[in-house]
C-alpha positions in Angstrom: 15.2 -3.4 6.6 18.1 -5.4 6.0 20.4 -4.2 3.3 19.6 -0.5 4.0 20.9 2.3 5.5 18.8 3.4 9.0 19.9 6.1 11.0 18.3 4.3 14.0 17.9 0.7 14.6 15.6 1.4 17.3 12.7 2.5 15.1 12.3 -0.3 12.9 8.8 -2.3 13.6 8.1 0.5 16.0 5.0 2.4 14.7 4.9 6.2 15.0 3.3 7.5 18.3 4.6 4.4 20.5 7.1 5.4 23.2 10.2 4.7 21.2 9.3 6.7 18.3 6.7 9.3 19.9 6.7 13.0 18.3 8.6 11.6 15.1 6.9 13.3 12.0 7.8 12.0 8.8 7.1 13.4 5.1 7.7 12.7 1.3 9.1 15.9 0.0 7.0 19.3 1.6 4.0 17.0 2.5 3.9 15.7 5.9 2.5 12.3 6.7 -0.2 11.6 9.6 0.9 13.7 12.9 2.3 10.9 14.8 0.0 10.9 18.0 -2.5 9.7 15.0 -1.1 7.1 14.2 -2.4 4.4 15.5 -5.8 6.1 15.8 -5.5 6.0 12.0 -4.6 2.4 11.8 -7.3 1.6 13.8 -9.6 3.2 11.3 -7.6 1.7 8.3 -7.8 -1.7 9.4 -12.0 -1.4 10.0 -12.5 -0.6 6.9 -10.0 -2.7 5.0 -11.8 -5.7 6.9 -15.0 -4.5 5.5 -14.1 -4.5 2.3 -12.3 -7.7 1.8 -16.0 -9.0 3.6 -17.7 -7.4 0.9 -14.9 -8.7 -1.8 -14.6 -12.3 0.2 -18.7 -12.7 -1.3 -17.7 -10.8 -4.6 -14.8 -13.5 -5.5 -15.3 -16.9 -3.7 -12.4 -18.6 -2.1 -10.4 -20.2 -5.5 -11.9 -18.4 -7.5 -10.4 -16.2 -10.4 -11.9 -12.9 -10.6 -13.7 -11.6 -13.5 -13.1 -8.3 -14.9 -14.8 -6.1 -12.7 -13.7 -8.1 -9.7 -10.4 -7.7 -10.7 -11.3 -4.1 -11.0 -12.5 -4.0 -7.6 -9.8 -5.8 -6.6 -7.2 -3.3 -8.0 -9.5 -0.6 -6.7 -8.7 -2.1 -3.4 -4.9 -2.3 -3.7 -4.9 1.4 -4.6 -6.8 2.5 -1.4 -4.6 -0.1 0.7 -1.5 1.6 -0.7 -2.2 5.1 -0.5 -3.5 5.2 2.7 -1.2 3.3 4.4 1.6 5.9 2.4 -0.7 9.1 4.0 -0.6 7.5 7.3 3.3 6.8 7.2 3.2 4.7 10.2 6.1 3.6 10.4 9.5 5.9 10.3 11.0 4.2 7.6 9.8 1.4 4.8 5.9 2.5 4.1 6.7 2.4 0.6 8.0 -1.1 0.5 5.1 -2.2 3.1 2.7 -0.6 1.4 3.4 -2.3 -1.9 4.0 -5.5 -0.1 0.2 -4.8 1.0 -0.9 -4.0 -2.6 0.4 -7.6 -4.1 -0.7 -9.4 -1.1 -4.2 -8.3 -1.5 -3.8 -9.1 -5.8 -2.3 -12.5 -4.2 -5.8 -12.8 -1.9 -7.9 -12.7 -5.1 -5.2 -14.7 -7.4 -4.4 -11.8 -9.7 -0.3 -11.6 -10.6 1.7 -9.7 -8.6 1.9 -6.4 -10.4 4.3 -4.0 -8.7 8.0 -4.6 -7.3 9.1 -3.6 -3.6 12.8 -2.9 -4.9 13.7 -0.7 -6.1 10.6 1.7 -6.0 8.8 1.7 -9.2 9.4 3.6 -12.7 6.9 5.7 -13.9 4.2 7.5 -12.1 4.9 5.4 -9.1 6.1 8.9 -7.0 3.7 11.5 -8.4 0.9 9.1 -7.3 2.6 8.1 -4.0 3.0 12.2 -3.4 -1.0 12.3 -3.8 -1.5 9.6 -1.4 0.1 11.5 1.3 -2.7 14.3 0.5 -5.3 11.7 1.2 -5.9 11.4 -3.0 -5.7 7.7 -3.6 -8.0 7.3 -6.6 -4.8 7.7 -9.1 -3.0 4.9 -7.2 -5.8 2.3 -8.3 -5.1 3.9 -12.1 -1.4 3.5 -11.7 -1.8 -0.2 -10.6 -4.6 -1.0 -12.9 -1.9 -0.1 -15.5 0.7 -2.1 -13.6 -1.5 -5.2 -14.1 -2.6 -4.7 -17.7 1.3 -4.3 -18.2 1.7 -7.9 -16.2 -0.6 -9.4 -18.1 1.2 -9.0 -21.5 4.4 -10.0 -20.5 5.0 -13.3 -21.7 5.0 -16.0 -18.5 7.9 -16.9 -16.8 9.8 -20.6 -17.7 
């Protein structure tokens, strides 16, 4: 959070629902995020089923290994979920964008596909209409967004 302006220093790393943040509702635009008594009830959930599926990936793509193309898929299929959920949870007051991206090219990093999406400054594009579906619980055209991210980082030219 450094760098940016936060009304109260007291929430950052606190996660919605915990004593220091209780009753604090947060939204992107009209939509509201997870009611925050939920939140970590939500997490809970999130984190069962994103250890699942890495299981399932971990057999999919071995350790060192690059993904083929519909592992990469899966992969990006994976990202997508990661991100929009953790956006329609909202857990924390502040940053779920940048932490939820931060997920997204830590799980590409996992299966040793390129970083595809920036923290800062939010992404161009579709990056906000798909965001605003997350918070409905649609996260099917975040996978789409970032499977278009990748391609994009694929065709840029590498880097010295």
């Amino acid at each position: 959070m450094s760098g940016l302006d936060v009304p109260n220093r007291d929430h950052i790393g606190a996660f919605r629902g915990e004593p220091r943040v209780q009753g604090i509702n947060v939204g992107v635009g009209t939509v509201v995020g997870v009611v925050s008594s939920e939140v970590l009830n939500e997490l809970r959930i999130f984190n069962t089923t994103l250890q699942k599926v890495i299981g399932r990936l971990d057999e999919l793509v071995p350790s060192g290994a690059i993904p083929n193309e519909d592992a990469a898929a899966a992969v990006l299929e994976l990202c997508g979920w990661a991100h929009a959920e953790w956006v329609r949870i909202h857990p924390f007051v502040n940053g779920n964008g940048r932490t939820a991206r931060l997920l997204a090219n830590f799980l590409a990093m996992r299966y040793r596909l390129p970083l595809f999406v920036r923290l800062r400054p939010r992404p161009d594009g579709n990056y906000a209409a798909v965001a605003a579906m997350a918070m409905r619980g649609i996260w099917e055209p975040t996978s789409m967004y970032f499977a278009e991210q990748y391609l994009q980082q694929l065709k840029r030219p590498e880097d010295g």
